[in-house]
C-alpha positions in Angstrom: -2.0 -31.0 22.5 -1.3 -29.0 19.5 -1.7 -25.1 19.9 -4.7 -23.4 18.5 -4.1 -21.8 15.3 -4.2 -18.2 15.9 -6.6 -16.4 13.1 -5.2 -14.0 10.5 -5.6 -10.3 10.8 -6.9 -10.8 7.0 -9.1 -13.3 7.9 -12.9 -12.9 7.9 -13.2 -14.3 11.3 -10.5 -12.3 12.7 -12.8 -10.5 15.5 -11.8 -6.7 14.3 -13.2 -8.1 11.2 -16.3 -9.3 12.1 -16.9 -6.4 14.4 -16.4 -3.5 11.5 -18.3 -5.8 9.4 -21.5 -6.1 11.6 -21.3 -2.4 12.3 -20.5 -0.7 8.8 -21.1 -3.1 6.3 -20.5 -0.6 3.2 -17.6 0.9 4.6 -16.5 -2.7 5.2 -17.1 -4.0 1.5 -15.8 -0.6 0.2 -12.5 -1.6 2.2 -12.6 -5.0 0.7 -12.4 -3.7 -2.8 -9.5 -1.3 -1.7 -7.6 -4.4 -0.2 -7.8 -6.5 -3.3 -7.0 -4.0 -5.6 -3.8 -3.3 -3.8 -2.7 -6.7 -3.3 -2.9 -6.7 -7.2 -0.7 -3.6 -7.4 1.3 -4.8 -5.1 1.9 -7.8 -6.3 2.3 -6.4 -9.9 4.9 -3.4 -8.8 6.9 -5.9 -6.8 6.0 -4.3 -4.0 4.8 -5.5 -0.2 1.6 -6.9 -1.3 0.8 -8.4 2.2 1.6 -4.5 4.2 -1.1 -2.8 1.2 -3.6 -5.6 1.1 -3.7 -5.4 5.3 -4.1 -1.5 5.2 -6.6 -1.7 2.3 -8.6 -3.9 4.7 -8.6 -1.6 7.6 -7.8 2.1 6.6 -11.1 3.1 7.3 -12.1 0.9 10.2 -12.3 3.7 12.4 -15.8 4.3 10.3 -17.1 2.0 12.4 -17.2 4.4 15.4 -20.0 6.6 13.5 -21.0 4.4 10.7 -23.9 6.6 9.7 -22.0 9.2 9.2 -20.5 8.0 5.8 -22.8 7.8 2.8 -21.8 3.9 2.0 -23.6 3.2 5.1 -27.0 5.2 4.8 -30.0 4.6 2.8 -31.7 6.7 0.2 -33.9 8.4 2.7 -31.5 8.7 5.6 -28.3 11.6 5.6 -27.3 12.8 9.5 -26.3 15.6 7.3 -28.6 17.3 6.1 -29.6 18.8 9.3 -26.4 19.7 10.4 -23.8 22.9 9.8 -21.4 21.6 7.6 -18.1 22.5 9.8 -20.1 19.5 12.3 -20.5 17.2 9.4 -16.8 17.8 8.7 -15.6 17.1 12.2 -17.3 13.6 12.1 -16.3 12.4 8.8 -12.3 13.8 8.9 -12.0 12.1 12.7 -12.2 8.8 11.0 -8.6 8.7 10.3 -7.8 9.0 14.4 -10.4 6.3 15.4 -8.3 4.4 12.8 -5.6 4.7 14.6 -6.0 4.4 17.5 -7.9 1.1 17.0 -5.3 -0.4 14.8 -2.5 0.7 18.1 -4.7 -1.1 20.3 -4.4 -4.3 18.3 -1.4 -6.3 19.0 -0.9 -7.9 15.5 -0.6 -4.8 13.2 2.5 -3.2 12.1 3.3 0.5 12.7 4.0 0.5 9.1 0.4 -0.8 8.4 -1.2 2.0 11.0 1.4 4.7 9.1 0.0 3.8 6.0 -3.2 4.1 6.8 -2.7 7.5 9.0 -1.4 9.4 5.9 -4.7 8.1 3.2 -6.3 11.4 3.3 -3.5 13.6 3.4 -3.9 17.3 3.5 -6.8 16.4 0.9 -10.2 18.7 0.9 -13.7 17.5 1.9 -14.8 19.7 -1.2 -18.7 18.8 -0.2 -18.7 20.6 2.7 -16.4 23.1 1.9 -18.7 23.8 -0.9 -21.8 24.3 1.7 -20.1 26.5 3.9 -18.4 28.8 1.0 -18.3 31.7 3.3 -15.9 29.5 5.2 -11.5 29.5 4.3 -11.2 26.4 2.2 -8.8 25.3 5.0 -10.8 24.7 7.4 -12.4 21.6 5.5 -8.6 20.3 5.0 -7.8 17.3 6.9 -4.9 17.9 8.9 -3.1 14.4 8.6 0.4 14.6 7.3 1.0 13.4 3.5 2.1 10.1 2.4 5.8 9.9 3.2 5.9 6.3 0.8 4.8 5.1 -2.4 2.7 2.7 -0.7 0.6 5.2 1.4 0.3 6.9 -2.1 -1.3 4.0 -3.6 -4.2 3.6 -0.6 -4.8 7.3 -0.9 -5.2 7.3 -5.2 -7.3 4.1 -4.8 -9.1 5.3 -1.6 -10.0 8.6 -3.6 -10.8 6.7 -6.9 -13.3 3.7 -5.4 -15.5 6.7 -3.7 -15.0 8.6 -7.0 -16.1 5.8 -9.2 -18.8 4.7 -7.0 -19.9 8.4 -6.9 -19.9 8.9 -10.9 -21.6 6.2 -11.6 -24.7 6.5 -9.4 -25.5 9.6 -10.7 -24.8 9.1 -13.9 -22.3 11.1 -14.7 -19.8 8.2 -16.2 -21.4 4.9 -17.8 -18.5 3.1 -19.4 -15.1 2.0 -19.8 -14.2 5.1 -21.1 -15.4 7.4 -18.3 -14.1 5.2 -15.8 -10.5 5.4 -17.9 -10.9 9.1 -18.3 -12.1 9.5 -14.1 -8.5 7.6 -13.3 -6.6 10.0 -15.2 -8.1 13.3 -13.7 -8.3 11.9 -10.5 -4.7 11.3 -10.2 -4.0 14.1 -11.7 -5.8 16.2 -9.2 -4.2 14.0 -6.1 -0.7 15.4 -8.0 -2.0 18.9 -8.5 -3.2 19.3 -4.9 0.6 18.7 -3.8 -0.5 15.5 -2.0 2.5 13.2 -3.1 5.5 15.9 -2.8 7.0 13.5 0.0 6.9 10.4 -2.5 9.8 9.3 -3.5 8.6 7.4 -7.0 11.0 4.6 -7.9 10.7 6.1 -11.5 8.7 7.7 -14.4 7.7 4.1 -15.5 6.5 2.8 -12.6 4.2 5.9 -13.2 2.6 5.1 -16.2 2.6 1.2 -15.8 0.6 2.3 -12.5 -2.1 4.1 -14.7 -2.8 1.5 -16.6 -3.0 -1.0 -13.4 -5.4 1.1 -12.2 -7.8 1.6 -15.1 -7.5 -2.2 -15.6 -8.5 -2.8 -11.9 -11.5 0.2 -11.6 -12.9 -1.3 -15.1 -13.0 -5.0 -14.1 -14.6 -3.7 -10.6 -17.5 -1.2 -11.9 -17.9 -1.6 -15.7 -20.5 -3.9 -15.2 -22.2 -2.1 -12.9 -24.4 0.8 -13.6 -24.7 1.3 -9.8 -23.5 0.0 -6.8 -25.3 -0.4 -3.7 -23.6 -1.6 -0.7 -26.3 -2.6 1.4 -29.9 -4.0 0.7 -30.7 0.3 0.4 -29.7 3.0 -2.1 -27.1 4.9 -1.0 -26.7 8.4 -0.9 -24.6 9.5 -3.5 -23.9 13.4 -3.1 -21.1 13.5 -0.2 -19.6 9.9 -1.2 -16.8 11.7 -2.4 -15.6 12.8 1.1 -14.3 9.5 2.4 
């Protein structure tokens, strides 16, 4: 008797899968995006296409933990914070990176270079939303406290991580409507990710690889959102205010 094909960690049936699909379905299809849109960098940089598609995929999975905590997952009329202090709000949005974790090290078929990747996507990085409502409060504490990308690769999550909520966020409210803005939102966002000292541990293979990133990018972000004057993960509107603060 032949052995039973074991399913693919990238597989739709895979049952982390179909467990963080059934309870955070936005977060789920935002990761989806994420995924492909590495592979495709990956693939184009001549990088490890399989490691960035497979953190793309599950970066966020520890979402699933408090699902309605994140705005891809609420409806128009339903935010769990807007009655609460902002440094609570905080505390259950940034501990999404250590339910990550510690999921993805309690699953047998991913890589410690996968969970690395994906422990690093948020950085030092500021939930500006909520540092904003408590303005009385140091900026630092609405810092996450996760160490920086060490590799290019965890770079890459964390730019398109930032730019899909970004995006998503600009467009809903009308901010951006085009090819342009979306073009123009890639280049400040990465510039800010730069500016805010996130990538000092990259070691960038060089200054081309740079700009022929860039244009990757706004190629990718286009193709996925210029046809779309809004985009609305579930059957509901989403919030759009705090989307930012994945």
């Amino acid at each position: 008797m032949n052995k039973p094909t074991e399913v693919d960690i990238l597989d739709s049936g895979y049952p982390l899968l179909v467990e963080f699909k059934e309870k955070a379905l936005g977060t789920y299809t935002h990761s989806r995006h994420i995924s492909d849109i590495l592979e495709t960098l990956g693939n184009e940089l001549s990088l490890n296409s399989r490691n960035l598609k497979v953190a793309g995929m599950y970066h966020d999975i520890g979402k699933m933990i408090n699902p309605l905590a994140f705005s891809e997952n609420q409806s128009a009329d339903s935010n769990i914070h807007d009655g609460l202090p902002p440094w609570i709000s905080f505390a259950l949005i940034s501990g999404h990176v250590a339910h990550t974790i510690q999921i993805l090290f309690n699953d047998n078929n991913m890589s410690d270079e996968v969970i690395a990747i994906c422990s690093q996507h948020h950085g030092t990085t500021l939930a500006a939303y909520f540092a904003k409502k408590d303005a009385d409060a140091p900026e630092e504490n609405y810092r996450y406290r996760c160490k920086r990308p060490q590799t290019f690769d965890a770079a890459l999550l964390m730019i398109c991580d930032h730019l899909e909520a970004r995006t998503r966020a600009e467009l809903n409210s009308g901010r951006i409507e085009d090819q342009e803005g979306i073009e123009g939102l890639v280049e400040v966002v990465f510039d800010h990710v730069v500016d805010d000292n996130q990538f000092d541990f990259v070691a960038v293979p060089n200054f081309k690889i740079l700009r022929q990133l860039k244009i990757l990018l706004k190629k990718e972000f286009v193709e996925l959102f210029a046809d779309h004057k809004r985009i609305d993960y579930k059957d509901t509107t989403v919030k759009t205010d705090s989307t930012v603060e994945q």
